[in-house]
Each structure stands twice: as structure tokens, then as C-alpha cells.
PDB file of N, CA, C and O in Angstrom:
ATOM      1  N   UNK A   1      -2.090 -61.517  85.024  1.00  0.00           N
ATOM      2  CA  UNK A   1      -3.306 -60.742  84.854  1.00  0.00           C
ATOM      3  C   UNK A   1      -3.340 -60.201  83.418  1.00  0.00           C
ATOM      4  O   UNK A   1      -2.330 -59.673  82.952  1.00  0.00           O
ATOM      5  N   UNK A   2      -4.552 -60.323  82.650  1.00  0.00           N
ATOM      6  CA  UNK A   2      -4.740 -59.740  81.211  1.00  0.00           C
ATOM      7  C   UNK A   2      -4.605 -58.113  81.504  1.00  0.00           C
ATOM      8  O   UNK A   2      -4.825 -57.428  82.503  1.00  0.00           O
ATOM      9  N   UNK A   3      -4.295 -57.916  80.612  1.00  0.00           N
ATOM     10  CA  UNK A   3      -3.800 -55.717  80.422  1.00  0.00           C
ATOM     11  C   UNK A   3      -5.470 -55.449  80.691  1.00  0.00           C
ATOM     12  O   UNK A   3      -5.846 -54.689  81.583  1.00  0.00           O
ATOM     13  N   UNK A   4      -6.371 -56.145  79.839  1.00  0.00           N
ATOM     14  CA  UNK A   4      -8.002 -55.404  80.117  1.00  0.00           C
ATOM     15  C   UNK A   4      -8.420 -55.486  81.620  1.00  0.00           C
ATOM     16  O   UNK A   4      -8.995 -54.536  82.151  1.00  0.00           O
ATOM     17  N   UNK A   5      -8.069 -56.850  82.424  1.00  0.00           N
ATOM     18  CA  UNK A   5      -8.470 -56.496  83.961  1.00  0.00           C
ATOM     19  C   UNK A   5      -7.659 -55.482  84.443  1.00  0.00           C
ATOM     20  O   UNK A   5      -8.025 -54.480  85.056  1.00  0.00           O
ATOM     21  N   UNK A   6      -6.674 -55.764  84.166  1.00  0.00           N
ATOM     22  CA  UNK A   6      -5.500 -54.478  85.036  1.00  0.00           C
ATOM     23  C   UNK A   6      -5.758 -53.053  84.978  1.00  0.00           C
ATOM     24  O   UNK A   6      -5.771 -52.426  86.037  1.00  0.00           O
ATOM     25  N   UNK A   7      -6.069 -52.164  83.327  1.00  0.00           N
ATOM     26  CA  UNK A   7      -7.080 -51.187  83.206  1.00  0.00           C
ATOM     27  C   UNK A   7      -8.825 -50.994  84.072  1.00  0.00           C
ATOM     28  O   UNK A   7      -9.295 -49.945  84.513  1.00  0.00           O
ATOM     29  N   UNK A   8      -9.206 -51.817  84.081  1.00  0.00           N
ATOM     30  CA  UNK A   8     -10.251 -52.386  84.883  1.00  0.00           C
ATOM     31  C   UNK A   8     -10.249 -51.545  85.812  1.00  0.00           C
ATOM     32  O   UNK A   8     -10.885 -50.491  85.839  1.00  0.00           O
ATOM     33  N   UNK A   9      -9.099 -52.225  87.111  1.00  0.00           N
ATOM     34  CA  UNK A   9      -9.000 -52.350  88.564  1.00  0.00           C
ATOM     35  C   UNK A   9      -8.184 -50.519  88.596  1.00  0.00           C
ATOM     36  O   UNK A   9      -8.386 -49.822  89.590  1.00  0.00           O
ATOM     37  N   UNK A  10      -7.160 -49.872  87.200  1.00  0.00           N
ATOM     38  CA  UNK A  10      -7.106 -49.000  87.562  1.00  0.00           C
ATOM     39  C   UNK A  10      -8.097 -47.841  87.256  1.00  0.00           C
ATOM     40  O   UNK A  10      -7.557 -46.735  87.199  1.00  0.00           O
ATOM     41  N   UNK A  11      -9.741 -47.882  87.002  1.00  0.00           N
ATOM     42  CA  UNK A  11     -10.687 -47.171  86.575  1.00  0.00           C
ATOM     43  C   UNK A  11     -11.204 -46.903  85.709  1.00  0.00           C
ATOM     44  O   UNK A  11     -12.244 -46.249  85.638  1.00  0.00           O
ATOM     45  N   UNK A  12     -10.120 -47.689  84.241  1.00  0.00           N
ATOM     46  CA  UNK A  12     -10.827 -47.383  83.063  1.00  0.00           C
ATOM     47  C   UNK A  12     -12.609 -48.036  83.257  1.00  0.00           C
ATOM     48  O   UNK A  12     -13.150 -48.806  84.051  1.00  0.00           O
ATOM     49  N   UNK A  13     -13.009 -47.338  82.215  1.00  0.00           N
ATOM     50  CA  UNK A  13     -14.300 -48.023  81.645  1.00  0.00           C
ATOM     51  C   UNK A  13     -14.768 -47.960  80.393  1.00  0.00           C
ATOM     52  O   UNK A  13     -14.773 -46.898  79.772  1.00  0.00           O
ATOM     53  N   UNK A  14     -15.221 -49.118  79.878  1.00  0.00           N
ATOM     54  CA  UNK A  14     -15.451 -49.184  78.254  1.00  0.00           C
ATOM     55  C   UNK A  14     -16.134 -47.897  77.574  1.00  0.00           C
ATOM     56  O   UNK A  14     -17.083 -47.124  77.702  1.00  0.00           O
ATOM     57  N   UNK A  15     -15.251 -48.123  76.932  1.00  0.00           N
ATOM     58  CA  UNK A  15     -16.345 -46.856  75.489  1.00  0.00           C
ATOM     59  C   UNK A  15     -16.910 -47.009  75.147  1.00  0.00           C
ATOM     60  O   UNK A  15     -16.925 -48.207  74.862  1.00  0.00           O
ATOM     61  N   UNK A  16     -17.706 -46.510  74.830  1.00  0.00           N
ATOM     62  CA  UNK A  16     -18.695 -47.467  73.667  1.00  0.00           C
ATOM     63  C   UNK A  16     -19.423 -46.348  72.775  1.00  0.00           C
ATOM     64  O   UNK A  16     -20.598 -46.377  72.410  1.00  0.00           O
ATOM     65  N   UNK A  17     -18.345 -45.227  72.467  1.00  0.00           N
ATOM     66  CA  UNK A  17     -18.731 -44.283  71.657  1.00  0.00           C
ATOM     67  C   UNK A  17     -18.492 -44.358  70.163  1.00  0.00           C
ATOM     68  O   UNK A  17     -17.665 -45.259  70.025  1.00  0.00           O
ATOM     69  N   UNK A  18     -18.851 -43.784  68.790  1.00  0.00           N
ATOM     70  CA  UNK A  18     -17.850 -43.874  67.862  1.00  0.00           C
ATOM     71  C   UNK A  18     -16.478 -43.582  67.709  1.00  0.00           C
ATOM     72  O   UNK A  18     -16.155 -42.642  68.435  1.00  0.00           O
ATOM     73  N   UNK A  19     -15.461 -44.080  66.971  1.00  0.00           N
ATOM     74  CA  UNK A  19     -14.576 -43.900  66.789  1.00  0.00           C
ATOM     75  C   UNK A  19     -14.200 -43.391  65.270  1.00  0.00           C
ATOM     76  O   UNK A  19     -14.164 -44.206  64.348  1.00  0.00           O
ATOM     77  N   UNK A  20     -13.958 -42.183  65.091  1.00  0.00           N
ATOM     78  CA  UNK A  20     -13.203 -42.330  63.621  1.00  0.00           C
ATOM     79  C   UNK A  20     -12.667 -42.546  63.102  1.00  0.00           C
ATOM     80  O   UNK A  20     -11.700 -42.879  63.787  1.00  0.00           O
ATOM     81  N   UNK A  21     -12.325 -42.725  61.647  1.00  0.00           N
ATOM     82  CA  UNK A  21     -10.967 -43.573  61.206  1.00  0.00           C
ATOM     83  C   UNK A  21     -10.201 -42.824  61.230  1.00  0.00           C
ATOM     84  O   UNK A  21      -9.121 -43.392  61.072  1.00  0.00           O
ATOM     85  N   UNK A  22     -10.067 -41.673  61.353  1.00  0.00           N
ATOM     86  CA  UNK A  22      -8.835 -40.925  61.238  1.00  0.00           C
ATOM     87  C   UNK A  22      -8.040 -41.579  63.033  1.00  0.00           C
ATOM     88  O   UNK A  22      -6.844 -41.295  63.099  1.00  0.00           O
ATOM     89  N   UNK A  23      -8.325 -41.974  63.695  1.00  0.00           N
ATOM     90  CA  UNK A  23      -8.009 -42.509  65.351  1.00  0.00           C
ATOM     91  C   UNK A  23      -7.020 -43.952  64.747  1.00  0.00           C
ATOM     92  O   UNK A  23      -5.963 -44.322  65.256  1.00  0.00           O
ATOM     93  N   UNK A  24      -7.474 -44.372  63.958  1.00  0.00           N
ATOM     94  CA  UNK A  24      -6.729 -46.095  63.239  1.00  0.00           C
ATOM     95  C   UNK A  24      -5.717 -45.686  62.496  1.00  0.00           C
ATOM     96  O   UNK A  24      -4.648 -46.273  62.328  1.00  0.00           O
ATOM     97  N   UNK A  25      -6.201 -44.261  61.868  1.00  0.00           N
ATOM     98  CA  UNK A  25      -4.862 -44.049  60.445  1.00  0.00           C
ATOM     99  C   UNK A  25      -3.512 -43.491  61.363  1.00  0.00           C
ATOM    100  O   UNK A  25      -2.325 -43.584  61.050  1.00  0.00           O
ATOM    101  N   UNK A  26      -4.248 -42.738  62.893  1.00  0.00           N
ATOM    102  CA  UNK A  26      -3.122 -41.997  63.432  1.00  0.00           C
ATOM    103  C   UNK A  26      -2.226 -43.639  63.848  1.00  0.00           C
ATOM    104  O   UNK A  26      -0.995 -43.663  63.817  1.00  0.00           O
ATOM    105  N   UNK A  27      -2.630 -44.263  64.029  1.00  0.00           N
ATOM    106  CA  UNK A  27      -1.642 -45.299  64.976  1.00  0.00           C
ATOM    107  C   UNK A  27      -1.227 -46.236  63.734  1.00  0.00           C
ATOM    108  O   UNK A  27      -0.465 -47.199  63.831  1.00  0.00           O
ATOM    109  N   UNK A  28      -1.829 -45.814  62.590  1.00  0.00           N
ATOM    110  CA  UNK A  28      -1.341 -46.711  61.395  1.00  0.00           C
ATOM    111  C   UNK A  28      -1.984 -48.379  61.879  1.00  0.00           C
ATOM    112  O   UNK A  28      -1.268 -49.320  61.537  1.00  0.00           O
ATOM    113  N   UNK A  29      -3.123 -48.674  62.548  1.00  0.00           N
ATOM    114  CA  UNK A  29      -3.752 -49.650  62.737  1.00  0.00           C
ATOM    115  C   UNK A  29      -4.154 -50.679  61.618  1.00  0.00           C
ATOM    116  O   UNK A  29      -4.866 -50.376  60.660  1.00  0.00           O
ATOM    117  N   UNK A  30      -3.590 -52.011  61.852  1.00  0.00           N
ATOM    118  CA  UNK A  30      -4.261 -52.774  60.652  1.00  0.00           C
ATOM    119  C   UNK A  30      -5.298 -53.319  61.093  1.00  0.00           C
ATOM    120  O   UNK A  30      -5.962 -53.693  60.126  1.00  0.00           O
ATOM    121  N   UNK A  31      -6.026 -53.680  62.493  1.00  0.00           N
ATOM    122  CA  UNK A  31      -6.907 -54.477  62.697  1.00  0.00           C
ATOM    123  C   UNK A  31      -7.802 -53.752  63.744  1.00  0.00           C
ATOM    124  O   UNK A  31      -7.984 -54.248  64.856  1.00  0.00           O
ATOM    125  N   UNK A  32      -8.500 -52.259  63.270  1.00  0.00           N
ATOM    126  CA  UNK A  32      -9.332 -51.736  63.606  1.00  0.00           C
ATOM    127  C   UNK A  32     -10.982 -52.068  63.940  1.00  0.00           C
ATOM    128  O   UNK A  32     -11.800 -51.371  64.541  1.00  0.00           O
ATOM    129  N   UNK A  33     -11.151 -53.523  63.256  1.00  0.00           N
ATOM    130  CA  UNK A  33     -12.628 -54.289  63.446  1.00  0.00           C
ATOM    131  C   UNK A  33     -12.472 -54.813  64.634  1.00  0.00           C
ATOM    132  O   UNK A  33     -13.479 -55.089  65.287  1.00  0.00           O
ATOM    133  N   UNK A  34     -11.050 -55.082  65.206  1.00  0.00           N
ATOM    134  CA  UNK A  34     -10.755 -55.807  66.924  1.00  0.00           C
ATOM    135  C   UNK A  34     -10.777 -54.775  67.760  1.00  0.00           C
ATOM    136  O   UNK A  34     -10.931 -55.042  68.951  1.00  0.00           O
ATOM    137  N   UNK A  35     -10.638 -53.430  67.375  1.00  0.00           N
ATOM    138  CA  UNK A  35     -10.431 -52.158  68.545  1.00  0.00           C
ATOM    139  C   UNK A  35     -11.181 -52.548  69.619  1.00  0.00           C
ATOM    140  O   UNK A  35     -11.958 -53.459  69.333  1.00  0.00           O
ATOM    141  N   UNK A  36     -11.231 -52.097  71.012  1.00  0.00           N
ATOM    142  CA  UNK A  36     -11.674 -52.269  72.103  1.00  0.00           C
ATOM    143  C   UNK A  36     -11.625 -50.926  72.788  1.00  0.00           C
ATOM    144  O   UNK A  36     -10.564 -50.929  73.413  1.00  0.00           O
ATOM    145  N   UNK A  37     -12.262 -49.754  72.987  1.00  0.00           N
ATOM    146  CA  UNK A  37     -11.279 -48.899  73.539  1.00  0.00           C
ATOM    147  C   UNK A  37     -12.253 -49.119  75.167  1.00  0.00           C
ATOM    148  O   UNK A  37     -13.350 -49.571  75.492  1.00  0.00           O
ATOM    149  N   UNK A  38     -11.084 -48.501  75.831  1.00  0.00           N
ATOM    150  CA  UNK A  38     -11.308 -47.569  77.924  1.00  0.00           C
ATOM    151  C   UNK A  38     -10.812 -46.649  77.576  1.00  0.00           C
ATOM    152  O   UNK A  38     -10.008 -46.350  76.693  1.00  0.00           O
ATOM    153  N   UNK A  39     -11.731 -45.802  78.904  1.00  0.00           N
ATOM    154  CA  UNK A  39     -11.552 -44.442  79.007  1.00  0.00           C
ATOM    155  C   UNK A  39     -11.248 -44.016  80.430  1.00  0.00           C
ATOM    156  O   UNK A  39     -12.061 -44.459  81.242  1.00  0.00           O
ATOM    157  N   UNK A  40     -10.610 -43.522  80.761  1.00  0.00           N
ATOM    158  CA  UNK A  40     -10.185 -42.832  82.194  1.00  0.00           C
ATOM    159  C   UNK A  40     -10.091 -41.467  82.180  1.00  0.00           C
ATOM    160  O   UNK A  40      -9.015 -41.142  81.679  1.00  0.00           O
ATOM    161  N   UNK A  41     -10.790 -40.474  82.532  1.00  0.00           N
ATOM    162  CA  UNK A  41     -10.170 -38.946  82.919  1.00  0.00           C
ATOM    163  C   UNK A  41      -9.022 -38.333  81.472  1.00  0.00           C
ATOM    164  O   UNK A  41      -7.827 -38.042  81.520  1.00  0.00           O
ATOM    165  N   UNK A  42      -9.970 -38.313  80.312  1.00  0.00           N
ATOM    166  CA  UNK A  42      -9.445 -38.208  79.296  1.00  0.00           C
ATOM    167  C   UNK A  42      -8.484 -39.225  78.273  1.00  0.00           C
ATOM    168  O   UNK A  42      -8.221 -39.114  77.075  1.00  0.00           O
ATOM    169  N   UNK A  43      -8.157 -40.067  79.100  1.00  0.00           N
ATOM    170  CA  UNK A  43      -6.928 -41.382  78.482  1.00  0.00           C
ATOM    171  C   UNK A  43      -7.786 -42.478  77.858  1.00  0.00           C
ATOM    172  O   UNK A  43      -8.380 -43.460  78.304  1.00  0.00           O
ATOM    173  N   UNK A  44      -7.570 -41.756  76.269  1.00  0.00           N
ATOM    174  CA  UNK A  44      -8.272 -43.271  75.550  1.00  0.00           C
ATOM    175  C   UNK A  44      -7.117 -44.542  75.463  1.00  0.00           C
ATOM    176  O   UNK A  44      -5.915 -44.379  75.253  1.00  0.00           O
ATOM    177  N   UNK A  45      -7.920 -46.050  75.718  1.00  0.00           N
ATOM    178  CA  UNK A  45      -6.870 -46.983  75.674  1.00  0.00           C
ATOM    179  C   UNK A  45      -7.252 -48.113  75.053  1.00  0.00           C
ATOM    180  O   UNK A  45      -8.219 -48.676  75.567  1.00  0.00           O
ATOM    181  N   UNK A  46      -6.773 -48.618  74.086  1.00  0.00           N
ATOM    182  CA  UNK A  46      -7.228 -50.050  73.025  1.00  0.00           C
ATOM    183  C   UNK A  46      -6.649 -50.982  73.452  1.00  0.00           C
ATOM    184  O   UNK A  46      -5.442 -50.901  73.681  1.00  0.00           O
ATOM    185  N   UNK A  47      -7.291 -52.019  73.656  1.00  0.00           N
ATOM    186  CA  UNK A  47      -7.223 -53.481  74.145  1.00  0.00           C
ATOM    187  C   UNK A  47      -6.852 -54.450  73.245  1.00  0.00           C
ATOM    188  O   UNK A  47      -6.193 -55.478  73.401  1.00  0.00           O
ATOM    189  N   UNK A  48      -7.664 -53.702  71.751  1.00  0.00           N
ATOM    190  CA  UNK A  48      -8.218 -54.846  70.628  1.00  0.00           C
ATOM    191  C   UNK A  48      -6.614 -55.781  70.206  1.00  0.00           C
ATOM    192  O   UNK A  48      -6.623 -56.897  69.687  1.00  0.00           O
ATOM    193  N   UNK A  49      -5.933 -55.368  70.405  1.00  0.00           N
ATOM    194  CA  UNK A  49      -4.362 -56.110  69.816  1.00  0.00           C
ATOM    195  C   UNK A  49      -3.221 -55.764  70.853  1.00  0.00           C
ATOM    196  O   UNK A  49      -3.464 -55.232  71.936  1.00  0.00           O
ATOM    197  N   UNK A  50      -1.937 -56.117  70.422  1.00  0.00           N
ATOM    198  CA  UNK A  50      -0.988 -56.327  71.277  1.00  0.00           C
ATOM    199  C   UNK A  50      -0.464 -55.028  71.524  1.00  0.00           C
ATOM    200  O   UNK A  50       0.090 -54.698  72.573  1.00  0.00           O
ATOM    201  N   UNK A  51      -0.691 -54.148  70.331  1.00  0.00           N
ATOM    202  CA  UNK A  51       0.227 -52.851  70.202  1.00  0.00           C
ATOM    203  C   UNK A  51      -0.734 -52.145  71.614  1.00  0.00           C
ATOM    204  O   UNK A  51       0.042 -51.517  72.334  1.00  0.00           O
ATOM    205  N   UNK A  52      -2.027 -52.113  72.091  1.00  0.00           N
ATOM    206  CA  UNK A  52      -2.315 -51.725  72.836  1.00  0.00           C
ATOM    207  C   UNK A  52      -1.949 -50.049  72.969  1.00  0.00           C
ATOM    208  O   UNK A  52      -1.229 -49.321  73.653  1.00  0.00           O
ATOM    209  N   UNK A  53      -2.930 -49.941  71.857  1.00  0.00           N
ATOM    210  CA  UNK A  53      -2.615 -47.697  71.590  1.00  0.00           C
ATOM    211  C   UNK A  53      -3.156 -47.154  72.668  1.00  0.00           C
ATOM    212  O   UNK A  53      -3.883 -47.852  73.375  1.00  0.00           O
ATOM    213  N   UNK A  54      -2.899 -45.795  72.996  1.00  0.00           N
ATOM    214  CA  UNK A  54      -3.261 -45.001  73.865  1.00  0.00           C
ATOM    215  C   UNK A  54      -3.319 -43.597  73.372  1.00  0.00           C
ATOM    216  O   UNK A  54      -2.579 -43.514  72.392  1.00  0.00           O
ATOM    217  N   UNK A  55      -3.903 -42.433  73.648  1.00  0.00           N
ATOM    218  CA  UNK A  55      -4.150 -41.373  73.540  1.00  0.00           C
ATOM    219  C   UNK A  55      -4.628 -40.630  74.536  1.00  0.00           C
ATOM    220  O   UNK A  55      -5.143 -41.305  75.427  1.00  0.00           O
ATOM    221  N   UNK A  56      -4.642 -39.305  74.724  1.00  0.00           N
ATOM    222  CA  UNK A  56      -5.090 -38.365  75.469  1.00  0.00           C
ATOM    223  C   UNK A  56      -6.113 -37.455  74.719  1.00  0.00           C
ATOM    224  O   UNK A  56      -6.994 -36.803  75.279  1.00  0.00           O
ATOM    225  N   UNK A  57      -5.858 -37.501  73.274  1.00  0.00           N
ATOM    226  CA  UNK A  57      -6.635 -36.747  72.785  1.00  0.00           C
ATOM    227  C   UNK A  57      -8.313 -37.380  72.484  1.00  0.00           C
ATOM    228  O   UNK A  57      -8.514 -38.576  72.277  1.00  0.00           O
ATOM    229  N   UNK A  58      -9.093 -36.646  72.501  1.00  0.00           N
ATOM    230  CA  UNK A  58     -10.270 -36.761  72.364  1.00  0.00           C
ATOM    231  C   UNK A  58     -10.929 -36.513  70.364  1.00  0.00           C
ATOM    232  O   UNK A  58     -12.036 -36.655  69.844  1.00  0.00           O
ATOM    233  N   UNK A  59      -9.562 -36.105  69.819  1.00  0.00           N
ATOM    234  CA  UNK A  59      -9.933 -35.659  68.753  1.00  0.00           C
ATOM    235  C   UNK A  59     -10.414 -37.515  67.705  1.00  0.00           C
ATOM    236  O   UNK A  59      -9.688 -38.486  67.490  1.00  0.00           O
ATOM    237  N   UNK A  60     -11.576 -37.319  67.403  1.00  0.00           N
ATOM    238  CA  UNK A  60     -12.117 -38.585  66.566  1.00  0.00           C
ATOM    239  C   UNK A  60     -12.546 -39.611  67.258  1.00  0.00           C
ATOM    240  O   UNK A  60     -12.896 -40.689  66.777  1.00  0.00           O
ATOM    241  N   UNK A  61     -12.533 -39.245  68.658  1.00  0.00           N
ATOM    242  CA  UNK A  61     -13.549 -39.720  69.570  1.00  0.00           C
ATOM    243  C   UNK A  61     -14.984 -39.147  69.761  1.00  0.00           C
ATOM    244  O   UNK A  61     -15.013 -37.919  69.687  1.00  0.00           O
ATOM    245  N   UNK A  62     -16.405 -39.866  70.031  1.00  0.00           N
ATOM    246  CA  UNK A  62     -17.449 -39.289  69.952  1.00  0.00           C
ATOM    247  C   UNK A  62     -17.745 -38.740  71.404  1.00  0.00           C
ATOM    248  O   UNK A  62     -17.818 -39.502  72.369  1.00  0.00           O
ATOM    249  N   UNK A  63     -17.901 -37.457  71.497  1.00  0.00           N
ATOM    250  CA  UNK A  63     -18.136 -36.708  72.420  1.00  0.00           C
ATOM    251  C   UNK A  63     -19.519 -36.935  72.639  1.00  0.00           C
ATOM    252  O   UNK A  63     -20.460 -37.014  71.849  1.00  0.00           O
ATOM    253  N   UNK A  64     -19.422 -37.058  74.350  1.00  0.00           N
ATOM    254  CA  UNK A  64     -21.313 -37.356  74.606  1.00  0.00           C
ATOM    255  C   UNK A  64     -21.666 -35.692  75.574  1.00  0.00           C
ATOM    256  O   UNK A  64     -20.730 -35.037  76.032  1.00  0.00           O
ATOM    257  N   UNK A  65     -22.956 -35.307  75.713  1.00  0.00           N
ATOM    258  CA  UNK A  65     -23.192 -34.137  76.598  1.00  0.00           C
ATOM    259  C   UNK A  65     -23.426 -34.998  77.604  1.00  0.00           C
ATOM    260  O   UNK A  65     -23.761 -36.180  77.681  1.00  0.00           O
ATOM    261  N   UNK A  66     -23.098 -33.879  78.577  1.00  0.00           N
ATOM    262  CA  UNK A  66     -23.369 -34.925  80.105  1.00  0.00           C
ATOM    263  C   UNK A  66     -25.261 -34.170  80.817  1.00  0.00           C
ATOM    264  O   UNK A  66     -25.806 -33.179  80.330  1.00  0.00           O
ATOM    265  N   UNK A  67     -25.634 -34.717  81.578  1.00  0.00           N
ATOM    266  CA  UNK A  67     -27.061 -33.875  81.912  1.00  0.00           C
ATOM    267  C   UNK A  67     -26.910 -32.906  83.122  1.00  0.00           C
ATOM    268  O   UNK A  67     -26.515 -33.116  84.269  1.00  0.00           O
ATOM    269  N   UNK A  68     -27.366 -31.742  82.483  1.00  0.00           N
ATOM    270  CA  UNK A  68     -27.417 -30.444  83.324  1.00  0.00           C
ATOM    271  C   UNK A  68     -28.272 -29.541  83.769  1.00  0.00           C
ATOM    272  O   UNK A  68     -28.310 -28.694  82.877  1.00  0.00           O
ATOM    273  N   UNK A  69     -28.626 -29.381  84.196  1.00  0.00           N
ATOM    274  CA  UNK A  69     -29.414 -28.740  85.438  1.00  0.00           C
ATOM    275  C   UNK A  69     -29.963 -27.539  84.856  1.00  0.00           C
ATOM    276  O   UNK A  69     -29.185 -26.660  84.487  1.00  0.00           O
ATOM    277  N   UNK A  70     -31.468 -27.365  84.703  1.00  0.00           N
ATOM    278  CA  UNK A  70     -31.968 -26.058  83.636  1.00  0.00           C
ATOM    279  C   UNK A  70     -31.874 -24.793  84.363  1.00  0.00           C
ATOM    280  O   UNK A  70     -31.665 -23.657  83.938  1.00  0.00           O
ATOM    281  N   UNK A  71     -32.071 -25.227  85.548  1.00  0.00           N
ATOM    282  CA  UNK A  71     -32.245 -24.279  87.059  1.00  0.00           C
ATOM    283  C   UNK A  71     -31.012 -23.009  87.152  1.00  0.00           C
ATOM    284  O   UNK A  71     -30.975 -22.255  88.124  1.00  0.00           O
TER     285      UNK A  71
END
């Protein structure tokens, strides 16, 4: 099984937010144009290469608002 189905089946789901470069410089990334990231319950996870990075932090990830109730 590829690592991206296996994330898959355990809940990740694609990002598809920006990423900053400071997120490539932390992992010392050379091939940041392949990044891929999933997201699970805070756990960012890159697909794009073998090193297959991970994080918890949200820092240089693009934060979305979620929709809330005016009431």
C-alpha cells in the first residue's frame, strides 16, 4: 500500500491551504514544488518525497475560519 492511501484510510485529508517557506526551511526541504501536505486533528503530513515530514504545529500553515452561527 502507498503511505498516501494508508494516511487516507487513517483520516487524513488534503490541504490545500498555503504553506510558508519558513515550513520547507524548518525540515531543510530541497524539493518543496513536490510538497503534498494531509491534515488530521492538527497533524500536518507531506507525501511530496520519501522523507515524508510531519508536524503538529500549525505555525506557517494557512489558517481557514470555520462558519459560525450569528445567533
Amino acid at each position: 500500500m502507498k503511505f498516501v492511501e494508508y494516511i487516507k484510510k487513517e483520516g487524513y485529508r488534503r490541504y490545500r491551504g498555503a504553506v510558508a517557506d519558513s515550513v520547507y526551511e524548518y525540515f531543510n526541504c530541497e524539493c518543496s514544488d513536490r510538497a503534498v501536505w494531509y491534515i488530521k486533528d492538527g497533524s500536518y503530513q507531506c507525501v511530496g518525497c520519501r522523507e515524508q515530514c510531519e508536524t503538529d504545529s500549525s505555525d506557517g500553515f494557512q489558517l481557514f475560519l470555520t462558519d459560525m452561527d450569528d445567533s
